[in-house]
C-alpha positions in Angstrom: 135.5 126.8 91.4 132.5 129.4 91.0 131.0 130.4 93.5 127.7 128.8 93.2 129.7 125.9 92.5 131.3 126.3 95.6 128.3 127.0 97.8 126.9 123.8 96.8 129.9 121.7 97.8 129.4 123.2 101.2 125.3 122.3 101.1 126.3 118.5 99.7 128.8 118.7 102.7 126.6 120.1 105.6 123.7 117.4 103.9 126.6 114.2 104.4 127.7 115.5 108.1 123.7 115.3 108.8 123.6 112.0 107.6 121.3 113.2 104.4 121.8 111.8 100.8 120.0 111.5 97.7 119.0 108.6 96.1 117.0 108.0 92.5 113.9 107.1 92.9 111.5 106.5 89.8 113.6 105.0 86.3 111.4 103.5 84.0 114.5 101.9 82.1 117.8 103.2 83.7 119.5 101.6 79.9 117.4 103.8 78.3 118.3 106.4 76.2 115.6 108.3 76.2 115.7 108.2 79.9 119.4 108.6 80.0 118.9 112.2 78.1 116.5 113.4 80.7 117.8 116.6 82.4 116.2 115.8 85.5 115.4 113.4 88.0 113.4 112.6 91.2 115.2 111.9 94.2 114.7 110.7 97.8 116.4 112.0 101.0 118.1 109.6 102.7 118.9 110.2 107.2 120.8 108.4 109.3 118.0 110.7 112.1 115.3 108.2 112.5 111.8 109.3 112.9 108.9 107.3 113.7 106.7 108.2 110.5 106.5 104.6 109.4 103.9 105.6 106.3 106.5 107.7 105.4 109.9 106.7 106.3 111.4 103.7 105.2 114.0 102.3 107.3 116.9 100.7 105.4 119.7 98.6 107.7 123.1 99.2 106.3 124.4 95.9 104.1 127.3 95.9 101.3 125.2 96.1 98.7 123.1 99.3 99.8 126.2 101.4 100.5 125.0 102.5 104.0 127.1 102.4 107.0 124.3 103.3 109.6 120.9 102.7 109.9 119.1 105.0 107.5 115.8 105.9 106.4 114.7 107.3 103.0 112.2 110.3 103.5 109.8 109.3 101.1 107.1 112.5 102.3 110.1 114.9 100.8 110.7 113.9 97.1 112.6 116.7 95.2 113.8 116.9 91.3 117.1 117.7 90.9 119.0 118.5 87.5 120.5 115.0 86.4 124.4 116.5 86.5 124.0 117.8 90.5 123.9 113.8 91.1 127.1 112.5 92.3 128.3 108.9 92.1 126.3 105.9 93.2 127.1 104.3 97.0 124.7 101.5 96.6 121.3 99.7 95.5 118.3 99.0 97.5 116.9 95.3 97.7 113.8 94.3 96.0 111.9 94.2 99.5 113.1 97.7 100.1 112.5 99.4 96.8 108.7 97.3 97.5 108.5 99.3 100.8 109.5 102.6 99.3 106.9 102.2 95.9 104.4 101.4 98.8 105.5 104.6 101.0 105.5 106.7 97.8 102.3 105.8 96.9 100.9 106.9 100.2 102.5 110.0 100.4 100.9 111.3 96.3 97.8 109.6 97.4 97.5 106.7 95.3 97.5 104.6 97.7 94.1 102.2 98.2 
């Protein structure tokens, strides 16, 4: 491996040990491809350190189909955009309620909210 290659195993490694991952936040039509082509994406934070910052962490219990193994919250106040290939595989899905929660939390945090 390259070294900056390298150095961001380590990063993606320190982030899992932390309980930090990233999840895919806004896909207008994941099928897409348009979308598909897009170099980048924006993606959520996810912790397993829960914070009481309920306008802008959503807490997510684990369940099969999310992927989690603790109880987790995506940061919502600390969306980033990340090149489409530094994305690794995918550990899950969140339910309708949750993704609801998160568009709600989102909204609040760029100030579209009410």
């Amino acid at each position: 491996m390259t070294a900056p290659a390298e150095r961001m195993k380590m990063m993606r490694q320190r982030r899992r040990a932390r309980g930090l991952r990233e999840l895919r936040l806004v896909v207008a039509d994941a099928r897409s491809r348009v979308v598909q082509r897009r170099v980048s994406v924006v993606v959520c934070q996810l912790t397993s350190e829960l914070a009481e910052a309920p306008d802008f962490r959503v807490t997510i219990e684990p369940k099969p189909e999310n992927g989690l193994r603790l109880k987790s919250q995506v940061m919502a106040d600390k969306p980033v955009t990340v090149r489409r290939d530094r994305i690794g595989q995918k550990i899950g899905r969140l339910g309708n309620q949750d993704m609801a929660r998160l568009g709600i939390a989102l909204a609040f945090v760029f100030g579209l909210a009410g």
